[in-house]
N, C-alpha and C positions, 0 to 999 in steps of 0.2 A: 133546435137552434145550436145544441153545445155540437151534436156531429155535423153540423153544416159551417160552423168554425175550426173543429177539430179538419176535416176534408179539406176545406182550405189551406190553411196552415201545413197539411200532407202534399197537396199539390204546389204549394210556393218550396217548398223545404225539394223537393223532387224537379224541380224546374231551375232551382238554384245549383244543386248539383250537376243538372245535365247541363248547366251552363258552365259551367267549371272545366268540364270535360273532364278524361280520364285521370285520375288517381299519377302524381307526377312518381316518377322511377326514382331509384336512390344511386348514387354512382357516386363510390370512393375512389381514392387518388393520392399517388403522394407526391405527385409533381408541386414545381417550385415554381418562379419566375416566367420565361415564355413557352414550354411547356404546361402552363395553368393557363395560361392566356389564351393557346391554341384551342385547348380542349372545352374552356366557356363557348369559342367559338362555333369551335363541331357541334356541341351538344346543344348552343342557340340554333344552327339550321337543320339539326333533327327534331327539333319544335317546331321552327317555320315548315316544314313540310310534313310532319306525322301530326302535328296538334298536338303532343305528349310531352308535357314539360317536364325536365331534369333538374332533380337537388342534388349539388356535388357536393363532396364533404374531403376535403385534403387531408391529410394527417401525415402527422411527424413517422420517416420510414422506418425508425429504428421499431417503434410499437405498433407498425400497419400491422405486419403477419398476428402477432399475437391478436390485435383488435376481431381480428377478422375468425381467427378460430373459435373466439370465445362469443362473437355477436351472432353470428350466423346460426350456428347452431339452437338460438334461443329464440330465432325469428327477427330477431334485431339488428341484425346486418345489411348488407346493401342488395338491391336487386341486380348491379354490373360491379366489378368491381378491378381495375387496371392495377395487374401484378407482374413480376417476370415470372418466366416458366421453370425456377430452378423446384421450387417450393409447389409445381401440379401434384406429383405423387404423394406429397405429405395431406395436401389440399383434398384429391379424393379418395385417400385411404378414410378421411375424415367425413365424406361424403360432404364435399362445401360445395363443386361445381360442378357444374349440368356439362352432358356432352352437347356440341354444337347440333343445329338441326335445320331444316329447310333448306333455303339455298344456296347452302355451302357450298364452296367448290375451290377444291384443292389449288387449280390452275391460276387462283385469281393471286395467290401467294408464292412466295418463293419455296421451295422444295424444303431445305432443312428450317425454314421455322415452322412448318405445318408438322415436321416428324418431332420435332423439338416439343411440343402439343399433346402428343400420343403416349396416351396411358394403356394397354390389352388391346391394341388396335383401333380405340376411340380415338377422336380427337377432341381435346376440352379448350376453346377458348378460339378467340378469331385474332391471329395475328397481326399488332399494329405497327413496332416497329423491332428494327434491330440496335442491339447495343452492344459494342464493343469497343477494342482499345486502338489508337492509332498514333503516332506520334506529329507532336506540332514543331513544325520550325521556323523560328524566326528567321525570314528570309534576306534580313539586313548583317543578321552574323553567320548565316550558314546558306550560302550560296545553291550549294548542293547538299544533299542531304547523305548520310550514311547509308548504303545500301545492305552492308555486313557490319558485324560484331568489330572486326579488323579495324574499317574502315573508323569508325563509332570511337574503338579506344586510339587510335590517331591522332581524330579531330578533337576531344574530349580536353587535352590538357590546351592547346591553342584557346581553346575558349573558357576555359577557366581559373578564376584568381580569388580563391577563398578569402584574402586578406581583405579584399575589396566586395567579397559577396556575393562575387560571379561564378557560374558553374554551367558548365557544359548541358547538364543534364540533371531533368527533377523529377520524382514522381514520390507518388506516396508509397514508401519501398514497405514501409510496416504491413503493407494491407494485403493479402492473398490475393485478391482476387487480380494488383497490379503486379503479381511475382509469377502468377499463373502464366505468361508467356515467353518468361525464361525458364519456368519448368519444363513445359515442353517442350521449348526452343531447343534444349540440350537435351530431349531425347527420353525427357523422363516422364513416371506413368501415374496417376493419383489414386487410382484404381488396381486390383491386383485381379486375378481373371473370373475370378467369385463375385466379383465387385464391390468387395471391400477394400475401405479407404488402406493405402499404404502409404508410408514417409520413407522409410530407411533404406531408399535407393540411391545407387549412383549418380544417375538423372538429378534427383535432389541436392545432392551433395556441391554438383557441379555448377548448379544453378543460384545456389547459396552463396559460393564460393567467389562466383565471379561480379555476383553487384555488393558482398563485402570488400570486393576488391575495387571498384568503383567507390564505395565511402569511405573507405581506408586512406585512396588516394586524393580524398577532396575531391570527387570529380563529380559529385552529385552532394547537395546538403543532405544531413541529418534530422530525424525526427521531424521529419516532414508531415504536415498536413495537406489539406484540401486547400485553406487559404493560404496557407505558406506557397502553393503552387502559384497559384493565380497571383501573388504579389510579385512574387520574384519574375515570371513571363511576362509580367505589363510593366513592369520596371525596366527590362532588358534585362536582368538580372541571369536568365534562364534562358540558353541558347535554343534548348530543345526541352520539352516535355510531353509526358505519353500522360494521354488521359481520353475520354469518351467525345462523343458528338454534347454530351451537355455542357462543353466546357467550352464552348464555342460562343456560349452566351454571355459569357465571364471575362472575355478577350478587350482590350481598351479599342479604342477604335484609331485608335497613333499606332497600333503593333501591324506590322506587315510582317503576315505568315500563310504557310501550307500546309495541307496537310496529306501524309505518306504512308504508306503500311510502314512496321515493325521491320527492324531489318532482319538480315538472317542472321543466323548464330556460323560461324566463319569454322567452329570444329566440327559439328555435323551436318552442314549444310541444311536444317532445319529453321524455318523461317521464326521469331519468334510468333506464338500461335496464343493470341490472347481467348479467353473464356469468350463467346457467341452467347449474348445473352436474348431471349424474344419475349421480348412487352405484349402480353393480351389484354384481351377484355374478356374476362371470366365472367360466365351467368351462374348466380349463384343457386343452389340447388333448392332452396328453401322460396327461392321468390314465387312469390305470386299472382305477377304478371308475366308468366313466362316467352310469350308470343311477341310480346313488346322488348321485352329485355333481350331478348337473343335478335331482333328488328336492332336495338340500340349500336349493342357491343359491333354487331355484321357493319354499321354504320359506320363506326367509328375507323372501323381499318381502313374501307375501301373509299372511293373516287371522292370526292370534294373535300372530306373532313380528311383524308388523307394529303390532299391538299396543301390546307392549311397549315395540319401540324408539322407538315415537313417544313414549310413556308414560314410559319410563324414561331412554330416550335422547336425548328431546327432538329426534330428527328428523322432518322433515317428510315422511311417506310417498307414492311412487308409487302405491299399491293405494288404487284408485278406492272399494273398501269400506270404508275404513278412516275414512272421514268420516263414516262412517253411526253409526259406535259411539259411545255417549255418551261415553265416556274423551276420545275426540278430538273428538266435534262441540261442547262447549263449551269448549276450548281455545282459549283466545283468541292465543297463540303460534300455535298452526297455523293456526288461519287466517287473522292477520294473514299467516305467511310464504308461504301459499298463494293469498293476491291479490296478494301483494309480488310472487311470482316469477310472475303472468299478464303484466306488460310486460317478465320478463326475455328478454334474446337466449342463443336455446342457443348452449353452448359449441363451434365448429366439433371434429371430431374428426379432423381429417386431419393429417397432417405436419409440414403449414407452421405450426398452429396451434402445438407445441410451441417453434416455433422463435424466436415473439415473444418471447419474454418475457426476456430478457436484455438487448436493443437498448431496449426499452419501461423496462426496469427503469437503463438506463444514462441515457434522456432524460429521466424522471421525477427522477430524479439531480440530473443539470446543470443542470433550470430549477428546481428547489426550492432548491438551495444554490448559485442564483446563476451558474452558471457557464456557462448559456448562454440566449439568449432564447426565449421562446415559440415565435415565427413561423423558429427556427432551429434549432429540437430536435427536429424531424420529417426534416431531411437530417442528422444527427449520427445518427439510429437507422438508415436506411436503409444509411448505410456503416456501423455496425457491423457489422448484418445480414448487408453482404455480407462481410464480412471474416470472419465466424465461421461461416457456411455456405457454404465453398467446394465448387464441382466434385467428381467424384470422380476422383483421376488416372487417366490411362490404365494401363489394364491392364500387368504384364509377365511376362515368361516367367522359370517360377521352377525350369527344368532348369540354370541354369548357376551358380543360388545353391545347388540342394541338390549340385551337383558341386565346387562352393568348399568346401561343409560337410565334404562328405567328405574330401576333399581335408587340410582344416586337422585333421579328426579323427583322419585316419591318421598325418600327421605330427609330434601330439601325441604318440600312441601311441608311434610311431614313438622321439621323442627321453626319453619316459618310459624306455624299458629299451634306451637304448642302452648300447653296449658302450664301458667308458673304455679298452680293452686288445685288441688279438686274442687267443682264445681263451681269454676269461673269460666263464664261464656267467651265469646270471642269479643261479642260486644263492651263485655263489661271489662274487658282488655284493652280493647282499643275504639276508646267512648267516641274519640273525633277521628277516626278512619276514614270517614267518606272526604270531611275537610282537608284532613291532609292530601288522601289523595287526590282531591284538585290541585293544591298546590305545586305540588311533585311532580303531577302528568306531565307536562309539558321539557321537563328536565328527564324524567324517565325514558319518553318518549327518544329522546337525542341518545341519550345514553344507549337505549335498546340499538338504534339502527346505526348510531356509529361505533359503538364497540361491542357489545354485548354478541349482535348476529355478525357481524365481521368475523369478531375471534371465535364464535361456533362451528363458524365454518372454517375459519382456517385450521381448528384442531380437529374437524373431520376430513378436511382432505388431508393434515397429513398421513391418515393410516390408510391412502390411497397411493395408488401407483398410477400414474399418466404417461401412454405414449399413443402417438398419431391417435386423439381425440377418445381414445379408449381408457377408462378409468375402472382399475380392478381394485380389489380390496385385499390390503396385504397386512392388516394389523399394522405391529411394531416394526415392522421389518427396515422400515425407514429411517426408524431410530435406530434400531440397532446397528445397520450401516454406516449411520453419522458416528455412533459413540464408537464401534468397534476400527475406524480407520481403514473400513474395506478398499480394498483395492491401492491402497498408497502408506507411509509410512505417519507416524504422527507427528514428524517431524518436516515433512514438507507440506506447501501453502493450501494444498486439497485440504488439509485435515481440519475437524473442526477446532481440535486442544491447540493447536499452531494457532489458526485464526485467532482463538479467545484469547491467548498470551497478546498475539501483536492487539487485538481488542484491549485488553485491559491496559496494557503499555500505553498506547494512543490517550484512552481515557486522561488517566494519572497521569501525561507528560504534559497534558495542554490544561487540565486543572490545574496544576501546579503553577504553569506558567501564566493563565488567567486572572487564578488569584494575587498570583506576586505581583504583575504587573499592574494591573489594576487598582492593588491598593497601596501601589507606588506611589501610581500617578495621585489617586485622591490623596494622600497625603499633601503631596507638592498643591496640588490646585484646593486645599482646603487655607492655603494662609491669606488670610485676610489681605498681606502687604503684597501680593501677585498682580502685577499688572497685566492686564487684559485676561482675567481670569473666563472669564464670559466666552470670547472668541477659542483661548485655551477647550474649556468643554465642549464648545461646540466643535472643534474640528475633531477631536477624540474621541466623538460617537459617532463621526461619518461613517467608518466601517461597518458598526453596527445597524447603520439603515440600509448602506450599502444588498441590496439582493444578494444571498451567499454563492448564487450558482456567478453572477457578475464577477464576483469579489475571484471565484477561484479559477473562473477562465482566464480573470487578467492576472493571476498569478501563476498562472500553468506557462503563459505566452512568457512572463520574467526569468523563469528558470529553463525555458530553451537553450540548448545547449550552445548554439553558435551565434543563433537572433535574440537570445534574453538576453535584458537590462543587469540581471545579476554576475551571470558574467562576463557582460561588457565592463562592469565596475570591477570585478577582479581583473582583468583582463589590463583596466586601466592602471592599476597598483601593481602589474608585473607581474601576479600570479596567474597560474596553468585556470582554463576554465573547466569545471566540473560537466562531467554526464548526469543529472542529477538523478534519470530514473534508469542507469543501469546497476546499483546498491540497492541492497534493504537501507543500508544508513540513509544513504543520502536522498533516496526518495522519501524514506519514512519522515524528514528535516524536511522535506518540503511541505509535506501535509502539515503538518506541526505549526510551521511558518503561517501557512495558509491559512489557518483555523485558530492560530493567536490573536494574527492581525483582526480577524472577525471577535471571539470569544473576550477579547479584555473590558472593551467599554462596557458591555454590562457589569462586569463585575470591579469595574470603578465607580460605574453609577449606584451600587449598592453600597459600597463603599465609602462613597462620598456622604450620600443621605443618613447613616449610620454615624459617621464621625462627625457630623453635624449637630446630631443630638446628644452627644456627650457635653457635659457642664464645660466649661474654659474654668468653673474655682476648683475642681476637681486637677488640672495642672498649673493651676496658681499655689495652691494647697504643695503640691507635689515641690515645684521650684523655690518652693520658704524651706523645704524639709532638705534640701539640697539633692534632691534627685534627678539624676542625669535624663537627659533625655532617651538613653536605650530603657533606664527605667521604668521611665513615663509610660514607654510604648508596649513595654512589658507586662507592670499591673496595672495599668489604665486604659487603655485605647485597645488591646488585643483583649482581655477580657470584655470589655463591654461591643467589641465588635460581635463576638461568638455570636449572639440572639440572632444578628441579621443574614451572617455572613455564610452560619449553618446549611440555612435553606436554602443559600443561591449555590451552595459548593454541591450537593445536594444533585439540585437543580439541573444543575450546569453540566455535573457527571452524566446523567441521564441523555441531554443534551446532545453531548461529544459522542458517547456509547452507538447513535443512530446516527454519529453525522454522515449522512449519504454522500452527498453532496463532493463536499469535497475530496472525499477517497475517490470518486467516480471521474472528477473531471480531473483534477489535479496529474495524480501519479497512474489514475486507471488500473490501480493493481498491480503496476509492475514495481521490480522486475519480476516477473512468469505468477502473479498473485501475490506476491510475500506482504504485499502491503495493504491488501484486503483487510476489511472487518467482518464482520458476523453480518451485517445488513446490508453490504456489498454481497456478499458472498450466496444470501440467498438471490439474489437479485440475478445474480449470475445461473443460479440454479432452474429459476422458473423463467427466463428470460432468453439468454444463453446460451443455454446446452440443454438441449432437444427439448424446452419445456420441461422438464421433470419438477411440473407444479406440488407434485405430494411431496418431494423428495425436501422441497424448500418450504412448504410450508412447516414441512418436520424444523426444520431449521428455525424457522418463526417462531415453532414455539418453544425450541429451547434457549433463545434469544430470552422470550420471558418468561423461562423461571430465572435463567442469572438475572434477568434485572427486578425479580420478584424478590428471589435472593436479595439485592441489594436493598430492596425497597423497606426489610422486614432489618436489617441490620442500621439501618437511618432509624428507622422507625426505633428504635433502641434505645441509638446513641443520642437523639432528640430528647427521650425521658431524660436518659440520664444527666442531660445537658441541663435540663428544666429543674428535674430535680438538686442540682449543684444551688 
């Protein structure tokens, strides 16, 4: 009877399955908006016709790449996964994606994105669309568009009036990859013939020179964003602005516009030549439906799902059929973006090319806000360069670290159950051991897997070196490059002694300011005769519930240089308004600002609740004796605040020390880092620049010993405190 229930229950369990059908595919993404929508669609009619259902999974693009080196390799990654092709050779030096296979065919795509694919004469990935740069014109202020540079600086001052907001021309000038076709436009090269990244060319120089000549003259805004664009083009604000096919989706539907190639550049007759970027579908090397996953990805490029997402998605597709269909051959979007990208330069796909962009992103920096010249910010990128891609160290032999390990493990163990007595058991030591440890498990447990195996691992990779997914073992060497200042001096932002100064500085300037303020205000809101004291505290912890990442976006947008409220308000009292993050000062005053306005209400609410338990005949007592009130506050109220006030300063240090957050969004490390902290800084490191995870793990754990350091000098000054 029990195997003729047991059979059963095999045949319903095996009948349920095969009613399921196949095992659904995994497909990452980091599309947004109607690019997401498109791609529900594709991948809902490669269900309706294969039977094989698809789980998408989007993610934020700044942590795709990284997501994807570290899941994949563990089996935990996606079976399709839609990337651009700059990032293939990093992808299968690491062995993440499979070469295409079955019925591939070269013809069904356009020529340079199938070469753009090719890694040793493979091709890895099915081409979906193209992305590139083209310029938008409002067709109610600019009639005709500029066809040359000449033409461009002409029309440029007619359509611009800064005082009112209006500007010829907007892009996000900060970002390389929107500078990339004034590089080439004037002739210059990012590559030297070894194929190493080069800056300190002519080409650079000239290209530099002539869009600080364009913000110089107000003829495009400053510190531009992504949304600063789109605001100012749907306002009218923006006669012209260069941006991608996705930006199409972002347009208000009252703007009447075109879209144009890049003009030429009017002294080399060089068109400007934006980066050619090609969107695939990558099958990842690990999946295990391979048949189906490379069936998916072929899907998605060619005939209906191509379709759509050109139709829905507003991309410009690689499937060479896809022009033929009325949907897209009168789309004037496609095929403006599809003559725009015939002068684009593909985007190289090899190693070096990931490694620009930070050096390019620090020189575009310096000469927008000033802070270095033209013909002098192609040797400022070169030594960043080398300072942020260094060497790999030499190898070291890791039999006399894992015999240290054992070593320190046995004699933990060792002094765990040692004996305080001769011949006392263990039992007789520790009589309720089993009880406690029920009690404890469940705290132990947390503790083990959120810090205990975290920081194990984090102090063994950092005696690792990581590049393109290869992890060697280099002992201390990681240290010794952080502490010895290899490659840079210790006086500039790479270094770690630089970092720890501006670190500590940061700490101690917003303690300082925390506690003052804070136990300002409690002071004020502790008098009984305060009307509306109630509403008073309540509006004065808003910050503090306030989200910190909220709080520092909308203070990043306040101190924009020409669109912030701050100075608009100087601006309105007559004074010049400030650049705020082209200084160490006056960025460093920005964080500061940003992280008070957050940090005080706590430490008024400790404040408050402390001054409340003080006696009132303790300054009854005082005012019979005729003590002023600075006395009062002297031997009454500051001493008995000490017990509370210790452990939130304490506290709060610790706090500030980490605060990611707003070093990241606020000032973002400029100007060129100076305004980094130590957990920015790794962040930078394992993030980045090229991943160099050991490098910044090393960094992690010298993070905590200063703050272990710290922890052991509180721990101190608490006795001593106790003991007073």
């Amino acid at each position: 009877m029990r195997r003729l229930c047991a059979l059963v229950l095999l045949a319903a369990a095996w009948c349920a399955h095969a009613a399921e059908g196949p095992a659904p595919l995994k497909l990452w993404h980091a599309y947004r908006g109607g690019e997401e929508t498109a791609l529900l669609e594709a991948t809902n009619l490669f269900t309706k016709e294969t039977g094989v259902r698809v789980d998408l999974l989007a993610l934020p693009y700044d942590a795709y790449g990284a997501k994807l080196t570290n899941a994949i390799p563990h089996g935990a990654g996606p079976d399709v996964f839609i990337f651009n092709h700059e990032r293939l050779r990093n992808f299968h030096s690491q062995n993440l994606v499979a070469p295409t296979t079955g019925p591939f065919q070269r013809a069904d795509y356009f020529a340079n994105t199938v070469e753009a694919l090719e890694v040793d004469g493979q091709v890895f990935g099915y081409p979906m669309s193209l992305k590139s740069l083209a310029l938008y014109v409002n067709t109610k202020l600019v009639p005709r568009p500029p066809a040359t540079t000449a033409e461009l600086l002409a029309l440029l001052p007619t359509l611009s009036n800064p005082a009112e907001g209006r500007f010829g021309l907007a892009y996000e000038s900060g970002d390389f990859y929107f500078h990339a076709p004034f590089l080439f436009g004037f002739d210059g090269k990012l590559f030297d013939e070894a194929g190493k990244a080069s800056f300190d060319t002519p080409g650079m120089a000239r290209s530099l020179a002539f869009v600080k000549k364009l913000q110089d003259e107000k003829l495009m805004p400053q510190e531009v964003s992504g949304a600063l664009v789109k605001t100012l083009f749907n306002d009218g604000r923006a006669a012209m602005i260069i941006s991608g096919p996705w930006f199409a989706g972002e347009i208000a539907p009252s703007v009447s516009y075109r879209v144009v190639a890049l003009p030429t550049v009017s002294e080399t007759g060089t068109p400007l030549r934006p980066f050619l970027g090609v969107e695939a579908a990558f099958v990842s090397a690990r999946t295990e439906q391979a048949p189906r996953a490379h069936q998916l990805a072929r899907f998605l490029s060619l005939g209906e799902a191509s379709r759509v997402r050109t139709t829905v998605g507003r991309q410009i597709p690689a499937d060479v059929q896809a022009y033929q269909l009325q949907a897209v051959k009168h789309d004037t979007l496609i095929s403006s973006f599809r003559e725009a990208a015939v002068n684009a330069t593909p985007m190289p796909n090899t190693l070096e090319m990931a490694r620009v962009w930070e050096p390019m992103k620090l020189t575009l920096r310096a000469v927008l806000q000033g802070g270095a010249q033209p013909e002098d910010a192609g040797a400022l990128a070169d030594r960043r360069y080398r300072a942020l891609h260094r060497e790999r160290p030499p190898e070291a032999n890791p039999v006399p670290w894992l015999g240290l390990a054992g070593v320190m493990a046995l004699g933990g163990t060792a002094w765990v159950l040692r004996r305080p007595a001769p011949g006392m058991t263990f039992r007789q030591r520790y009589p309720d051991v089993a009880r406690a440890a029920r009690y404890v498990a469940p705290a132990a447990v947390g503790l083990l897997v959120l810090v205990f195996i975290p920081f194990s691992v984090g102090l063994g990779l950092s005696l690792f070196h990581h590049d393109a997914g290869q992890y060697t073992f280099v002992g201390l060497a990681n240290f010794v490059d952080i502490l010895a200042s290899r490659g840079y001096s210790i006086t500039e932002p790479l270094s770690f002694y630089f970092t720890l100064v501006v670190t500590l500085l940061w700490a101690a300037v917003n303690v300082v300011l925390h506690v003052s303020i804070g136990l300002g205000l409690a002071l004020l809101l502790k008098d009984p005769l305060l009307k509306l004291r109630g509403v008073y505290r309540v509006l004065l912890i808003i910050p503090w519930a306030v989200p910190n990442y909220i709080t520092a976006l909308m203070w990043k947008g306040m101190f924009h240089q020409q669109f912030g409220a701050i100075n608009g308000l100087l601006v309105a009292l007559g004074l010049e308004p400030v650049s705020w993050f082209t200084r160490f000062s006056t960025a460093f005053a920005a964080n500061v600002a940003t992280n008070t306005w957050l940090g005080f209400p706590f430490m008024m609410v400790v404040a408050l609740g402390a001054l409340q338990s003080i006696p009132p005949e303790l300054y009854e007592a005082a005012e019979v004796d005729g003590a002023s009130r600075w006395t009062q506050f002297r031997h009454i109220t500051l001493p008995l605040l000490k017990p509370a006030m210790l452990p939130a300063v304490i506290l709060g240090s610790v706090w500030t020390f980490n605060m990611f957050n707003i070093i990241y969004l606020v000032s973002g490390g400029e100007p060129g880092g100076a305004t980094d902290i130590l957990v920015s800084e790794a962040f930078r490191w394992a993030f980045q620049r090229n991943e160099q995870y050991g490098f910044a793990a090393a960094y992690s754990v010298l993070i905590f010993v200063v703050l272990l350091g710290w922890s052991v000098f509180t721990k101190r000054m608490m006795r001593t405190e106790e003991a007073a």
